[in-house]
C-alpha positions in Angstrom: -5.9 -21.9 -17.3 -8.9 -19.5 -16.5 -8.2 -16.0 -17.5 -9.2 -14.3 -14.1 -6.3 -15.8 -12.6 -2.6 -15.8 -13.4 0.1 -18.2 -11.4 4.1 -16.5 -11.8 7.2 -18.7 -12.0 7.8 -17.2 -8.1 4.9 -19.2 -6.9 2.2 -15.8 -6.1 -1.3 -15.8 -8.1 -2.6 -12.5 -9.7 -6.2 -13.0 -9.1 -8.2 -10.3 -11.9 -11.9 -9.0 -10.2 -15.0 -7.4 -10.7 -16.0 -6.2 -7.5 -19.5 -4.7 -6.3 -19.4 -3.2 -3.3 -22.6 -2.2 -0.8 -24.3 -6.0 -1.8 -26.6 -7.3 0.8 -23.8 -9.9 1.7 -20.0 -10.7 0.9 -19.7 -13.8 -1.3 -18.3 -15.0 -4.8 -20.6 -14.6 -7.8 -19.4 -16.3 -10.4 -17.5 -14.8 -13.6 -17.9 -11.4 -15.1 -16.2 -11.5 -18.6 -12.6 -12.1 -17.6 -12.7 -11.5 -14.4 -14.3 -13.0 -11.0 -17.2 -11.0 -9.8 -17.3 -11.0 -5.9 -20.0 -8.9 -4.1 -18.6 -7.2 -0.8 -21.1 -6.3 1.9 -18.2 -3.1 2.8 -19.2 0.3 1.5 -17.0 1.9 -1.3 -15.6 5.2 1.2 -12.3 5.1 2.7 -10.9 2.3 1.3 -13.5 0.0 3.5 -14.2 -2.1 0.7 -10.6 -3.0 -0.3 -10.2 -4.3 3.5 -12.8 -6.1 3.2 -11.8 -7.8 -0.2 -8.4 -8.6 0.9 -9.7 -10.1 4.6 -12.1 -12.2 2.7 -9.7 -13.5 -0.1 -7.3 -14.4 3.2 -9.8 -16.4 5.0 -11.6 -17.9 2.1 -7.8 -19.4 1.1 -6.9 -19.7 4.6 -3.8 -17.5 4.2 -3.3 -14.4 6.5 -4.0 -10.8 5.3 -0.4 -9.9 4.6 -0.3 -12.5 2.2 -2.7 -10.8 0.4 -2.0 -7.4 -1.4 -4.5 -4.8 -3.9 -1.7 -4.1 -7.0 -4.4 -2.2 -8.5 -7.6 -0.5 -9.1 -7.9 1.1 -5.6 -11.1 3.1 -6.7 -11.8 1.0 -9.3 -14.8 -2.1 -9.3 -12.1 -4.0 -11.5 -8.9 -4.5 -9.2 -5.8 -6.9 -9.1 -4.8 -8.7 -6.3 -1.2 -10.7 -5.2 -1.6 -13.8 -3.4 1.3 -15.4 -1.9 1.1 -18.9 -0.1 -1.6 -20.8 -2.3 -1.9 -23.3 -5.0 -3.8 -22.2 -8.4 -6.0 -25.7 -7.1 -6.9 -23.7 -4.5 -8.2 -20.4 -6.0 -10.2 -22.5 -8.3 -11.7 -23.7 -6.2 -12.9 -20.2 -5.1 -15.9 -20.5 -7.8 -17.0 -23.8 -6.9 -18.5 -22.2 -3.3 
């Protein structure tokens, strides 16, 4: 089991990542330590780039937004989502893109 992801007895993943906000494009960038680096094309001001994280975690799993929520790190690069509605399978597969 990686350590950038964590799958509870309920069925919701805790997804650990390093994210870097202004990048030229939004798109997953492999590991950074134990977490998953993903580079967001968003701005870090008024919360812009934590929408942005949590509509492109929805699409990328195919889940809607409220399936995704930020449990922490809202001014932090290093932040903690909850996903509800997916398989582990499917957020591994997250990296393989």
């Amino acid at each position: 089991m990686s350590e950038w992801f964590r799958q509870g007895a309920d069925g919701r993943i805790t997804l650990t990542l390093h994210i870097q906000p202004g990048a030229r494009k939004t798109e997953f960038a492999g590991l950074h330590g134990d977490a998953l680096k993903i580079r967001l094309a968003a701005p870090p001001v008024d919360g812009k780039a934590n929408e942005a994280l949590i509509k492109f975690v929805a699409e990328t799993l195919n889940l809607p937004k409220s399936a995704v929520s930020l449990k922490s790190g809202q001014t932090s690069r290093r932040k903690v989502l909850e996903v509800q509605g997916t398989t582990s399978e499917a957020v591994v597969r997250l990296t393989a893109d």
